[in-house]
N, C-alpha and C positions, 0 to 999 in steps of 0.2 A: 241366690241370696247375696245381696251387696253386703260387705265387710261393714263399712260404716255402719251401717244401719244398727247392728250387735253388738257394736264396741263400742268403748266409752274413751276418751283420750284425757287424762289429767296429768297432772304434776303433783305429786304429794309425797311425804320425806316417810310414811308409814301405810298398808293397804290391809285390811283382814278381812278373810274373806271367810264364809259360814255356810254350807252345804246340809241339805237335807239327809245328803246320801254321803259318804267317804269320798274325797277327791284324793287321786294319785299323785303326787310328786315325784320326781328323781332329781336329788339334790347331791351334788358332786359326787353321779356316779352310785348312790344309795337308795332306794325304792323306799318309799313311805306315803302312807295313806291318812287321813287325818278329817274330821269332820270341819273342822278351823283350823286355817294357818294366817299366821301375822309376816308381813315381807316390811325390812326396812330396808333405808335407804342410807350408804354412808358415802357423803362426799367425794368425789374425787378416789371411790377406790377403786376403780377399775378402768384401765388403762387400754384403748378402742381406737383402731386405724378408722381413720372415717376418709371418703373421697375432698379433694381441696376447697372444694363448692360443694359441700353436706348440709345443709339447712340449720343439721343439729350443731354446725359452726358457730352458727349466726346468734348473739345474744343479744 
């Protein structure tokens, strides 16, 4: 199976995601299961060595 094909690639500041069944997280280290989870996105907070010629460079 090609990758591409099952994923979806966007930019969005918010994603929730809604499961039939319970999906699993492990969230800093803490196991949790949940039928809905909501992920945001904040600015600049996280701080990531990237290579000098990383694409995710380029804006």
């Amino acid at each position: 199976m090609v990758l591409q094909r099952v994923t979806l690639s966007a930019r969005l500041p918010w994603l929730e995601v809604e499961a039939a069944q319970g999906l699993y997280l492990n969230r800093d280290g803490e196991s949790m299961e949940s039928q809905q989870l909501c992920f945001s996105v904040l600015p600049a907070a996280l701080r990531v060595h990237l290579p000098e010629h990383s694409p995710l460079l380029q804006q």
